[in-house]
C-alpha positions as CSV (number, residue, x, y, z in Angstrom):
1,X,0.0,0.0,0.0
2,X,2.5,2.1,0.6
3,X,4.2,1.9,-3.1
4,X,0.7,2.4,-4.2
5,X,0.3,5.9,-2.1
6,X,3.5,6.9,-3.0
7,X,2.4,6.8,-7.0
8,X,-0.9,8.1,-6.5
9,X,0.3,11.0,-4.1
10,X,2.7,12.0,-7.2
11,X,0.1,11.2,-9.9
12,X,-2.0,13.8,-7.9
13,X,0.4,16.0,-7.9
14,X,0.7,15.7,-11.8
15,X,-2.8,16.4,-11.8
16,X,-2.6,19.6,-10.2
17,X,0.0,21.3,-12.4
18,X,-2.1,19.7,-15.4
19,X,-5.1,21.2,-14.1
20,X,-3.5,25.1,-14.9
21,X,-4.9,24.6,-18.5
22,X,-8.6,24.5,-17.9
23,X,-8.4,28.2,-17.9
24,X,-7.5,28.5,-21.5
25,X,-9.2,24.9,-23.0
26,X,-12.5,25.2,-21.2
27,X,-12.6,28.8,-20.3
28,X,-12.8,27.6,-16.7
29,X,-13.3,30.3,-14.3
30,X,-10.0,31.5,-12.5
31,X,-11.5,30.5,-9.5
32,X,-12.8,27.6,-10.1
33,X,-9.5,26.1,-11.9
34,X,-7.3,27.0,-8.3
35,X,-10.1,25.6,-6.2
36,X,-9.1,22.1,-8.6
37,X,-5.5,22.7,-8.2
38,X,-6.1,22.8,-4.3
39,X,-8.2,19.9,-3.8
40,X,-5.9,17.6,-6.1
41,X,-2.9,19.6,-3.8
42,X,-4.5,18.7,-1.1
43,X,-5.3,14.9,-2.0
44,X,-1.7,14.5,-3.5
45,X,-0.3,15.5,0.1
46,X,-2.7,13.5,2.3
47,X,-2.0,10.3,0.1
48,X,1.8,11.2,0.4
49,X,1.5,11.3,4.4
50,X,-0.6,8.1,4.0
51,X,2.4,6.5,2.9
52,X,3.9,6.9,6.2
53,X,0.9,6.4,7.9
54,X,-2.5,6.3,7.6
55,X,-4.2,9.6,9.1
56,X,-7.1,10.0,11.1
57,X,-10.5,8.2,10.0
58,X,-12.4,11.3,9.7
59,X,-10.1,13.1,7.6
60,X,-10.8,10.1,4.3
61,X,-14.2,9.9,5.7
62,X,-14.5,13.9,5.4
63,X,-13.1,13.8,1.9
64,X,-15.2,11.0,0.9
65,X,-18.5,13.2,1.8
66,X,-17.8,16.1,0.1
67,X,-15.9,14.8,-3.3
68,X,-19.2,12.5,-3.6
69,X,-21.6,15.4,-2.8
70,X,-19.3,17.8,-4.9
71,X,-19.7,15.0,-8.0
72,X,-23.6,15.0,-7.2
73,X,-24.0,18.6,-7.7
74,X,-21.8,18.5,-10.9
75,X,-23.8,15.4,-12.3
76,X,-26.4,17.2,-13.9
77,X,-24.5,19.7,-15.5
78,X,-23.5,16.9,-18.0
79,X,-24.5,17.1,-21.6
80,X,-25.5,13.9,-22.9
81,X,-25.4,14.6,-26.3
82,X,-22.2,14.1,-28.6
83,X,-19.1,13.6,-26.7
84,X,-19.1,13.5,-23.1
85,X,-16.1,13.0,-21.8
86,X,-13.4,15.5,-23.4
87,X,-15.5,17.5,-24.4
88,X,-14.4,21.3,-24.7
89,X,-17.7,22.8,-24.3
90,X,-19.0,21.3,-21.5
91,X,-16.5,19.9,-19.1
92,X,-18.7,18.6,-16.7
93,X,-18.2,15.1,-17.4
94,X,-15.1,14.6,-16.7
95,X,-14.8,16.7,-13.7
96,X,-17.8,14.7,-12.1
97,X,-15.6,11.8,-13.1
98,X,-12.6,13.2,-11.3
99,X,-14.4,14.1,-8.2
100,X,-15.7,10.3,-8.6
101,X,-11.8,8.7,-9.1
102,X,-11.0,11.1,-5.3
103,X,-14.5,9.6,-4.2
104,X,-12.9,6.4,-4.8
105,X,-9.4,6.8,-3.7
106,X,-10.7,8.4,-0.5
107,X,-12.7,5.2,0.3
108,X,-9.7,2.9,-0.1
109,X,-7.8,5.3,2.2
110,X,-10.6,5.5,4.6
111,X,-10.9,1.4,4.6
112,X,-7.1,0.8,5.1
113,X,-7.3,3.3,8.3
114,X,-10.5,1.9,9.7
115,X,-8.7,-1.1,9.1
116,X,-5.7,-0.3,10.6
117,X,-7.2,0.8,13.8
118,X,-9.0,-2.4,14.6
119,X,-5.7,-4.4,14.1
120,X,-4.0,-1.8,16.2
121,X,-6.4,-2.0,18.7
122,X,-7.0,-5.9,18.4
123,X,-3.1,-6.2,18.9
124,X,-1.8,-3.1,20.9
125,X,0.6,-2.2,17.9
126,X,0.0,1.6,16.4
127,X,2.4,1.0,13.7
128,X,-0.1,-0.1,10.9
């Protein structure tokens, strides 16, 4: 798991510089493309530290909430019609499938600590 978080933490990472462009190929607010670059920031560094060790339950658990209520208010904003995902016009689609892929991620991470804690617990050993 840990080889795995390392990857995905950089991979993240990746995804935040990439995400500068939206300004320019979708016409993105400027807003809304930093709020993007901070949440995939933000899950780059948590699944870094994850590496090391998982965090706290509540923070996956927190970040499993909102990127699936985030993807639920973006879901409908999808245009059916022609191309969905990549499409220039109306990137919707693949921004509810990004907040989906964190949705996902953040479950995993959330699973491996709740995990963690019950073997902890179970066996007295905090090093999980």
């Amino acid at each position: 798991m840990k080889i795995l978080c390392i990857i995905l933490g950089l991979l993240f990472g990746c995804f935040a510089f990439w995400q500068r462009n939206d300004i320019t190929q979708y016409d993105t607010n400027q807003t809304v493309t930093y709020l993007w670059i901070m949440g995939y920031s933000l899950t780059s560094l948590i699944t870094l530290f994850s590496a090391l060790r998982p965090l706290p339950s509540f923070i996956y658990f927190s970040a499993m909430l909102l990127t699936f209520a985030l993807a639920l208010v973006r879901f409908p904003y999808i245009e059916w019609t022609g191309n969905v995902f990549l499409n220039d016009k109306n990137p919707a689609a693949n921004e509810t499938g990004g907040l989906l892929i964190l949705f996902i991620w953040y479950t995993v991470l959330y699973l491996r600590s709740a995990h963690c804690t019950h073997q902890a617990r179970k066996e007295k050993d905090f090093s999980c």
